[in-house]
N, C-alpha and C positions, 0 to 999 in steps of 0.2 A: 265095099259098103253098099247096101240095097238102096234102091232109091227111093225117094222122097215118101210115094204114093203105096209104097211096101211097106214104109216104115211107119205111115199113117193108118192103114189098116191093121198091120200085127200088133202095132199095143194093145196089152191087157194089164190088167191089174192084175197083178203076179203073188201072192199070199203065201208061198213055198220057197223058201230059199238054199240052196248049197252052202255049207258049212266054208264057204272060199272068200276069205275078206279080197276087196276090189283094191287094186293098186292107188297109189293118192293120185297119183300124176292122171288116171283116170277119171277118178270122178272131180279131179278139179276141170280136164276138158268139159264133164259135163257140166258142170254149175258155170263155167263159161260159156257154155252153149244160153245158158237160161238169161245172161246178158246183154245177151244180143238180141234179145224181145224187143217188139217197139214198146214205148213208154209213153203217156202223155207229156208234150214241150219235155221232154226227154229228159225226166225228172228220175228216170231211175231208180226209185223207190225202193228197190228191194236188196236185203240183207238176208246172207244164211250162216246158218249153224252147222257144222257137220260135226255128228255122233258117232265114233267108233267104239267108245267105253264101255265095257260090260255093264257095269253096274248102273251106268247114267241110261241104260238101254233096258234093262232091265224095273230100272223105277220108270220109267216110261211107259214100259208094258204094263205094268200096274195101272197106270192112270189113265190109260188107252181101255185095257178092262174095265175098269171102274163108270168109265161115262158112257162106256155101252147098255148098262144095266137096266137104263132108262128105256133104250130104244131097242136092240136085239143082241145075241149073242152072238157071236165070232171071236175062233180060233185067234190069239193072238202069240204063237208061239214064233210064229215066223219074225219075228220083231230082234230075235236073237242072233240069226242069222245073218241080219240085213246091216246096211249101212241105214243111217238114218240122217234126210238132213231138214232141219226147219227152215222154212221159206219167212221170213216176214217182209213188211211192206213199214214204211214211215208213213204214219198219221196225217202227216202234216205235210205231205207233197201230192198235189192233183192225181185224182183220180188213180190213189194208189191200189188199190185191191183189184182193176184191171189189169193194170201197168203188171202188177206182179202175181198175177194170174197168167198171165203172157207168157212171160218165163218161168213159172212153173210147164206149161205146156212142151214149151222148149227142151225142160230136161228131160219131161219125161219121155221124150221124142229120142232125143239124144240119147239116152241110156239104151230103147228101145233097139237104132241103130248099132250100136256099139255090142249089142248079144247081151244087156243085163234085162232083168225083170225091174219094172218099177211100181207102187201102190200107193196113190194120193190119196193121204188120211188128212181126216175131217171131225170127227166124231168128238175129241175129248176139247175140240175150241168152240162146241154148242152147250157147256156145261161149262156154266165160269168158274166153280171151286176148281175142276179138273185145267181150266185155262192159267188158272193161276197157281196154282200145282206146277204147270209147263214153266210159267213164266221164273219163279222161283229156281226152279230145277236147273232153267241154261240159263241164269240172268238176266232174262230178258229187260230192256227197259220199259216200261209204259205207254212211251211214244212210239213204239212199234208194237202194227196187228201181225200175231203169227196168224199167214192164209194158208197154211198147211204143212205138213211134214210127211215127205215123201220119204218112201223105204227104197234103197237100194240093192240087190244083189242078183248073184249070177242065179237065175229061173232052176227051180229045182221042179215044175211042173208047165205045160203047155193049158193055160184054160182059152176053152173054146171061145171062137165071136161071138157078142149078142149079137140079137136083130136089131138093128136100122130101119127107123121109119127111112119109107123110099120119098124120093124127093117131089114126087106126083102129089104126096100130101104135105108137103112142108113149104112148099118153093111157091110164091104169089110174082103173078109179073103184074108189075104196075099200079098196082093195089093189091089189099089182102082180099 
């Protein structure tokens, strides 16, 4: 397994996926991994979803299209390919959309390690018909926010680094 600062730098968000569904016992070590977040007063906040279904993946992609329309265009085919799993958080426990943004981080880290591609989507939970579209779609209840729905699978492409502002302009010691 690479280490830590390897696995930090080579994630990408990965949009091409290999036709090779990922074993369970896999990506349940990963959504384990995203567990192991720290939480605030270790409220743990977060629940997932995980989407192997054709069809439930394919209405998905529909709705992921659809709330693009507003903002830009992007391929969504790779969505067929991938595992998919929804991240939510409970409303109603401290400072949950950190807490489970944490462990989102986590898996996508984990996946990275483990040789898959991962891609934290955002896009169809800024558009509330399409949020409730989602919500409908997997059941969601009310009292949980979905903060994202990551795609899983094995990297059918290498995309490049961006650039990184350098820490010369980001980093303040002792004031800003």
């Amino acid at each position: 397994m690479p280490d830590f600062f390897t696995v930090v730098k080579g994630r990408r968000a990965v949009r091409k996926f290999k036709k090779k569904e990922i074993p369970l016992k896999t990506l349940e070590k990963i959504i384990e991994a995203g567990t192991w977040a720290p939480s605030a007063v270790n409220t743990q906040p977060w629940e997932f979803v995980l989407v192997r279904d054709a069809e439930k993946k394919k209405k998905f992609g529909a709705i992921y299209e659809e709330s693009m329309k507003a903002f830009y265009r992007q391929d969504t085919e790779f969505i067929e390919n991938a595992t998919l799993l929804l991240v939510l958080a409970d409303k109603e426990k401290a400072l949950h959309l950190l807490s489970t943004s944490a462990a989102i981080e986590n898996i996508l880290l984990a996946a990275t390690a483990m040789g898959l591609g991962s891609v934290w989507m955002c896009r169809p939970l800024m558009v509330e018909k399409n949020l409730n579209e989602l919500r409908e779609l997997f059941g969601i209840p009310q009292k949980y926010e979905i903060v994202g729905v990551i795609a899983l699978g094995y990297p059918d492409e290498k995309p490049k680094p961006k650039e990184r502002r350098s820490l010369k302009e980001i980093l303040h010691y002792e004031k800003f």
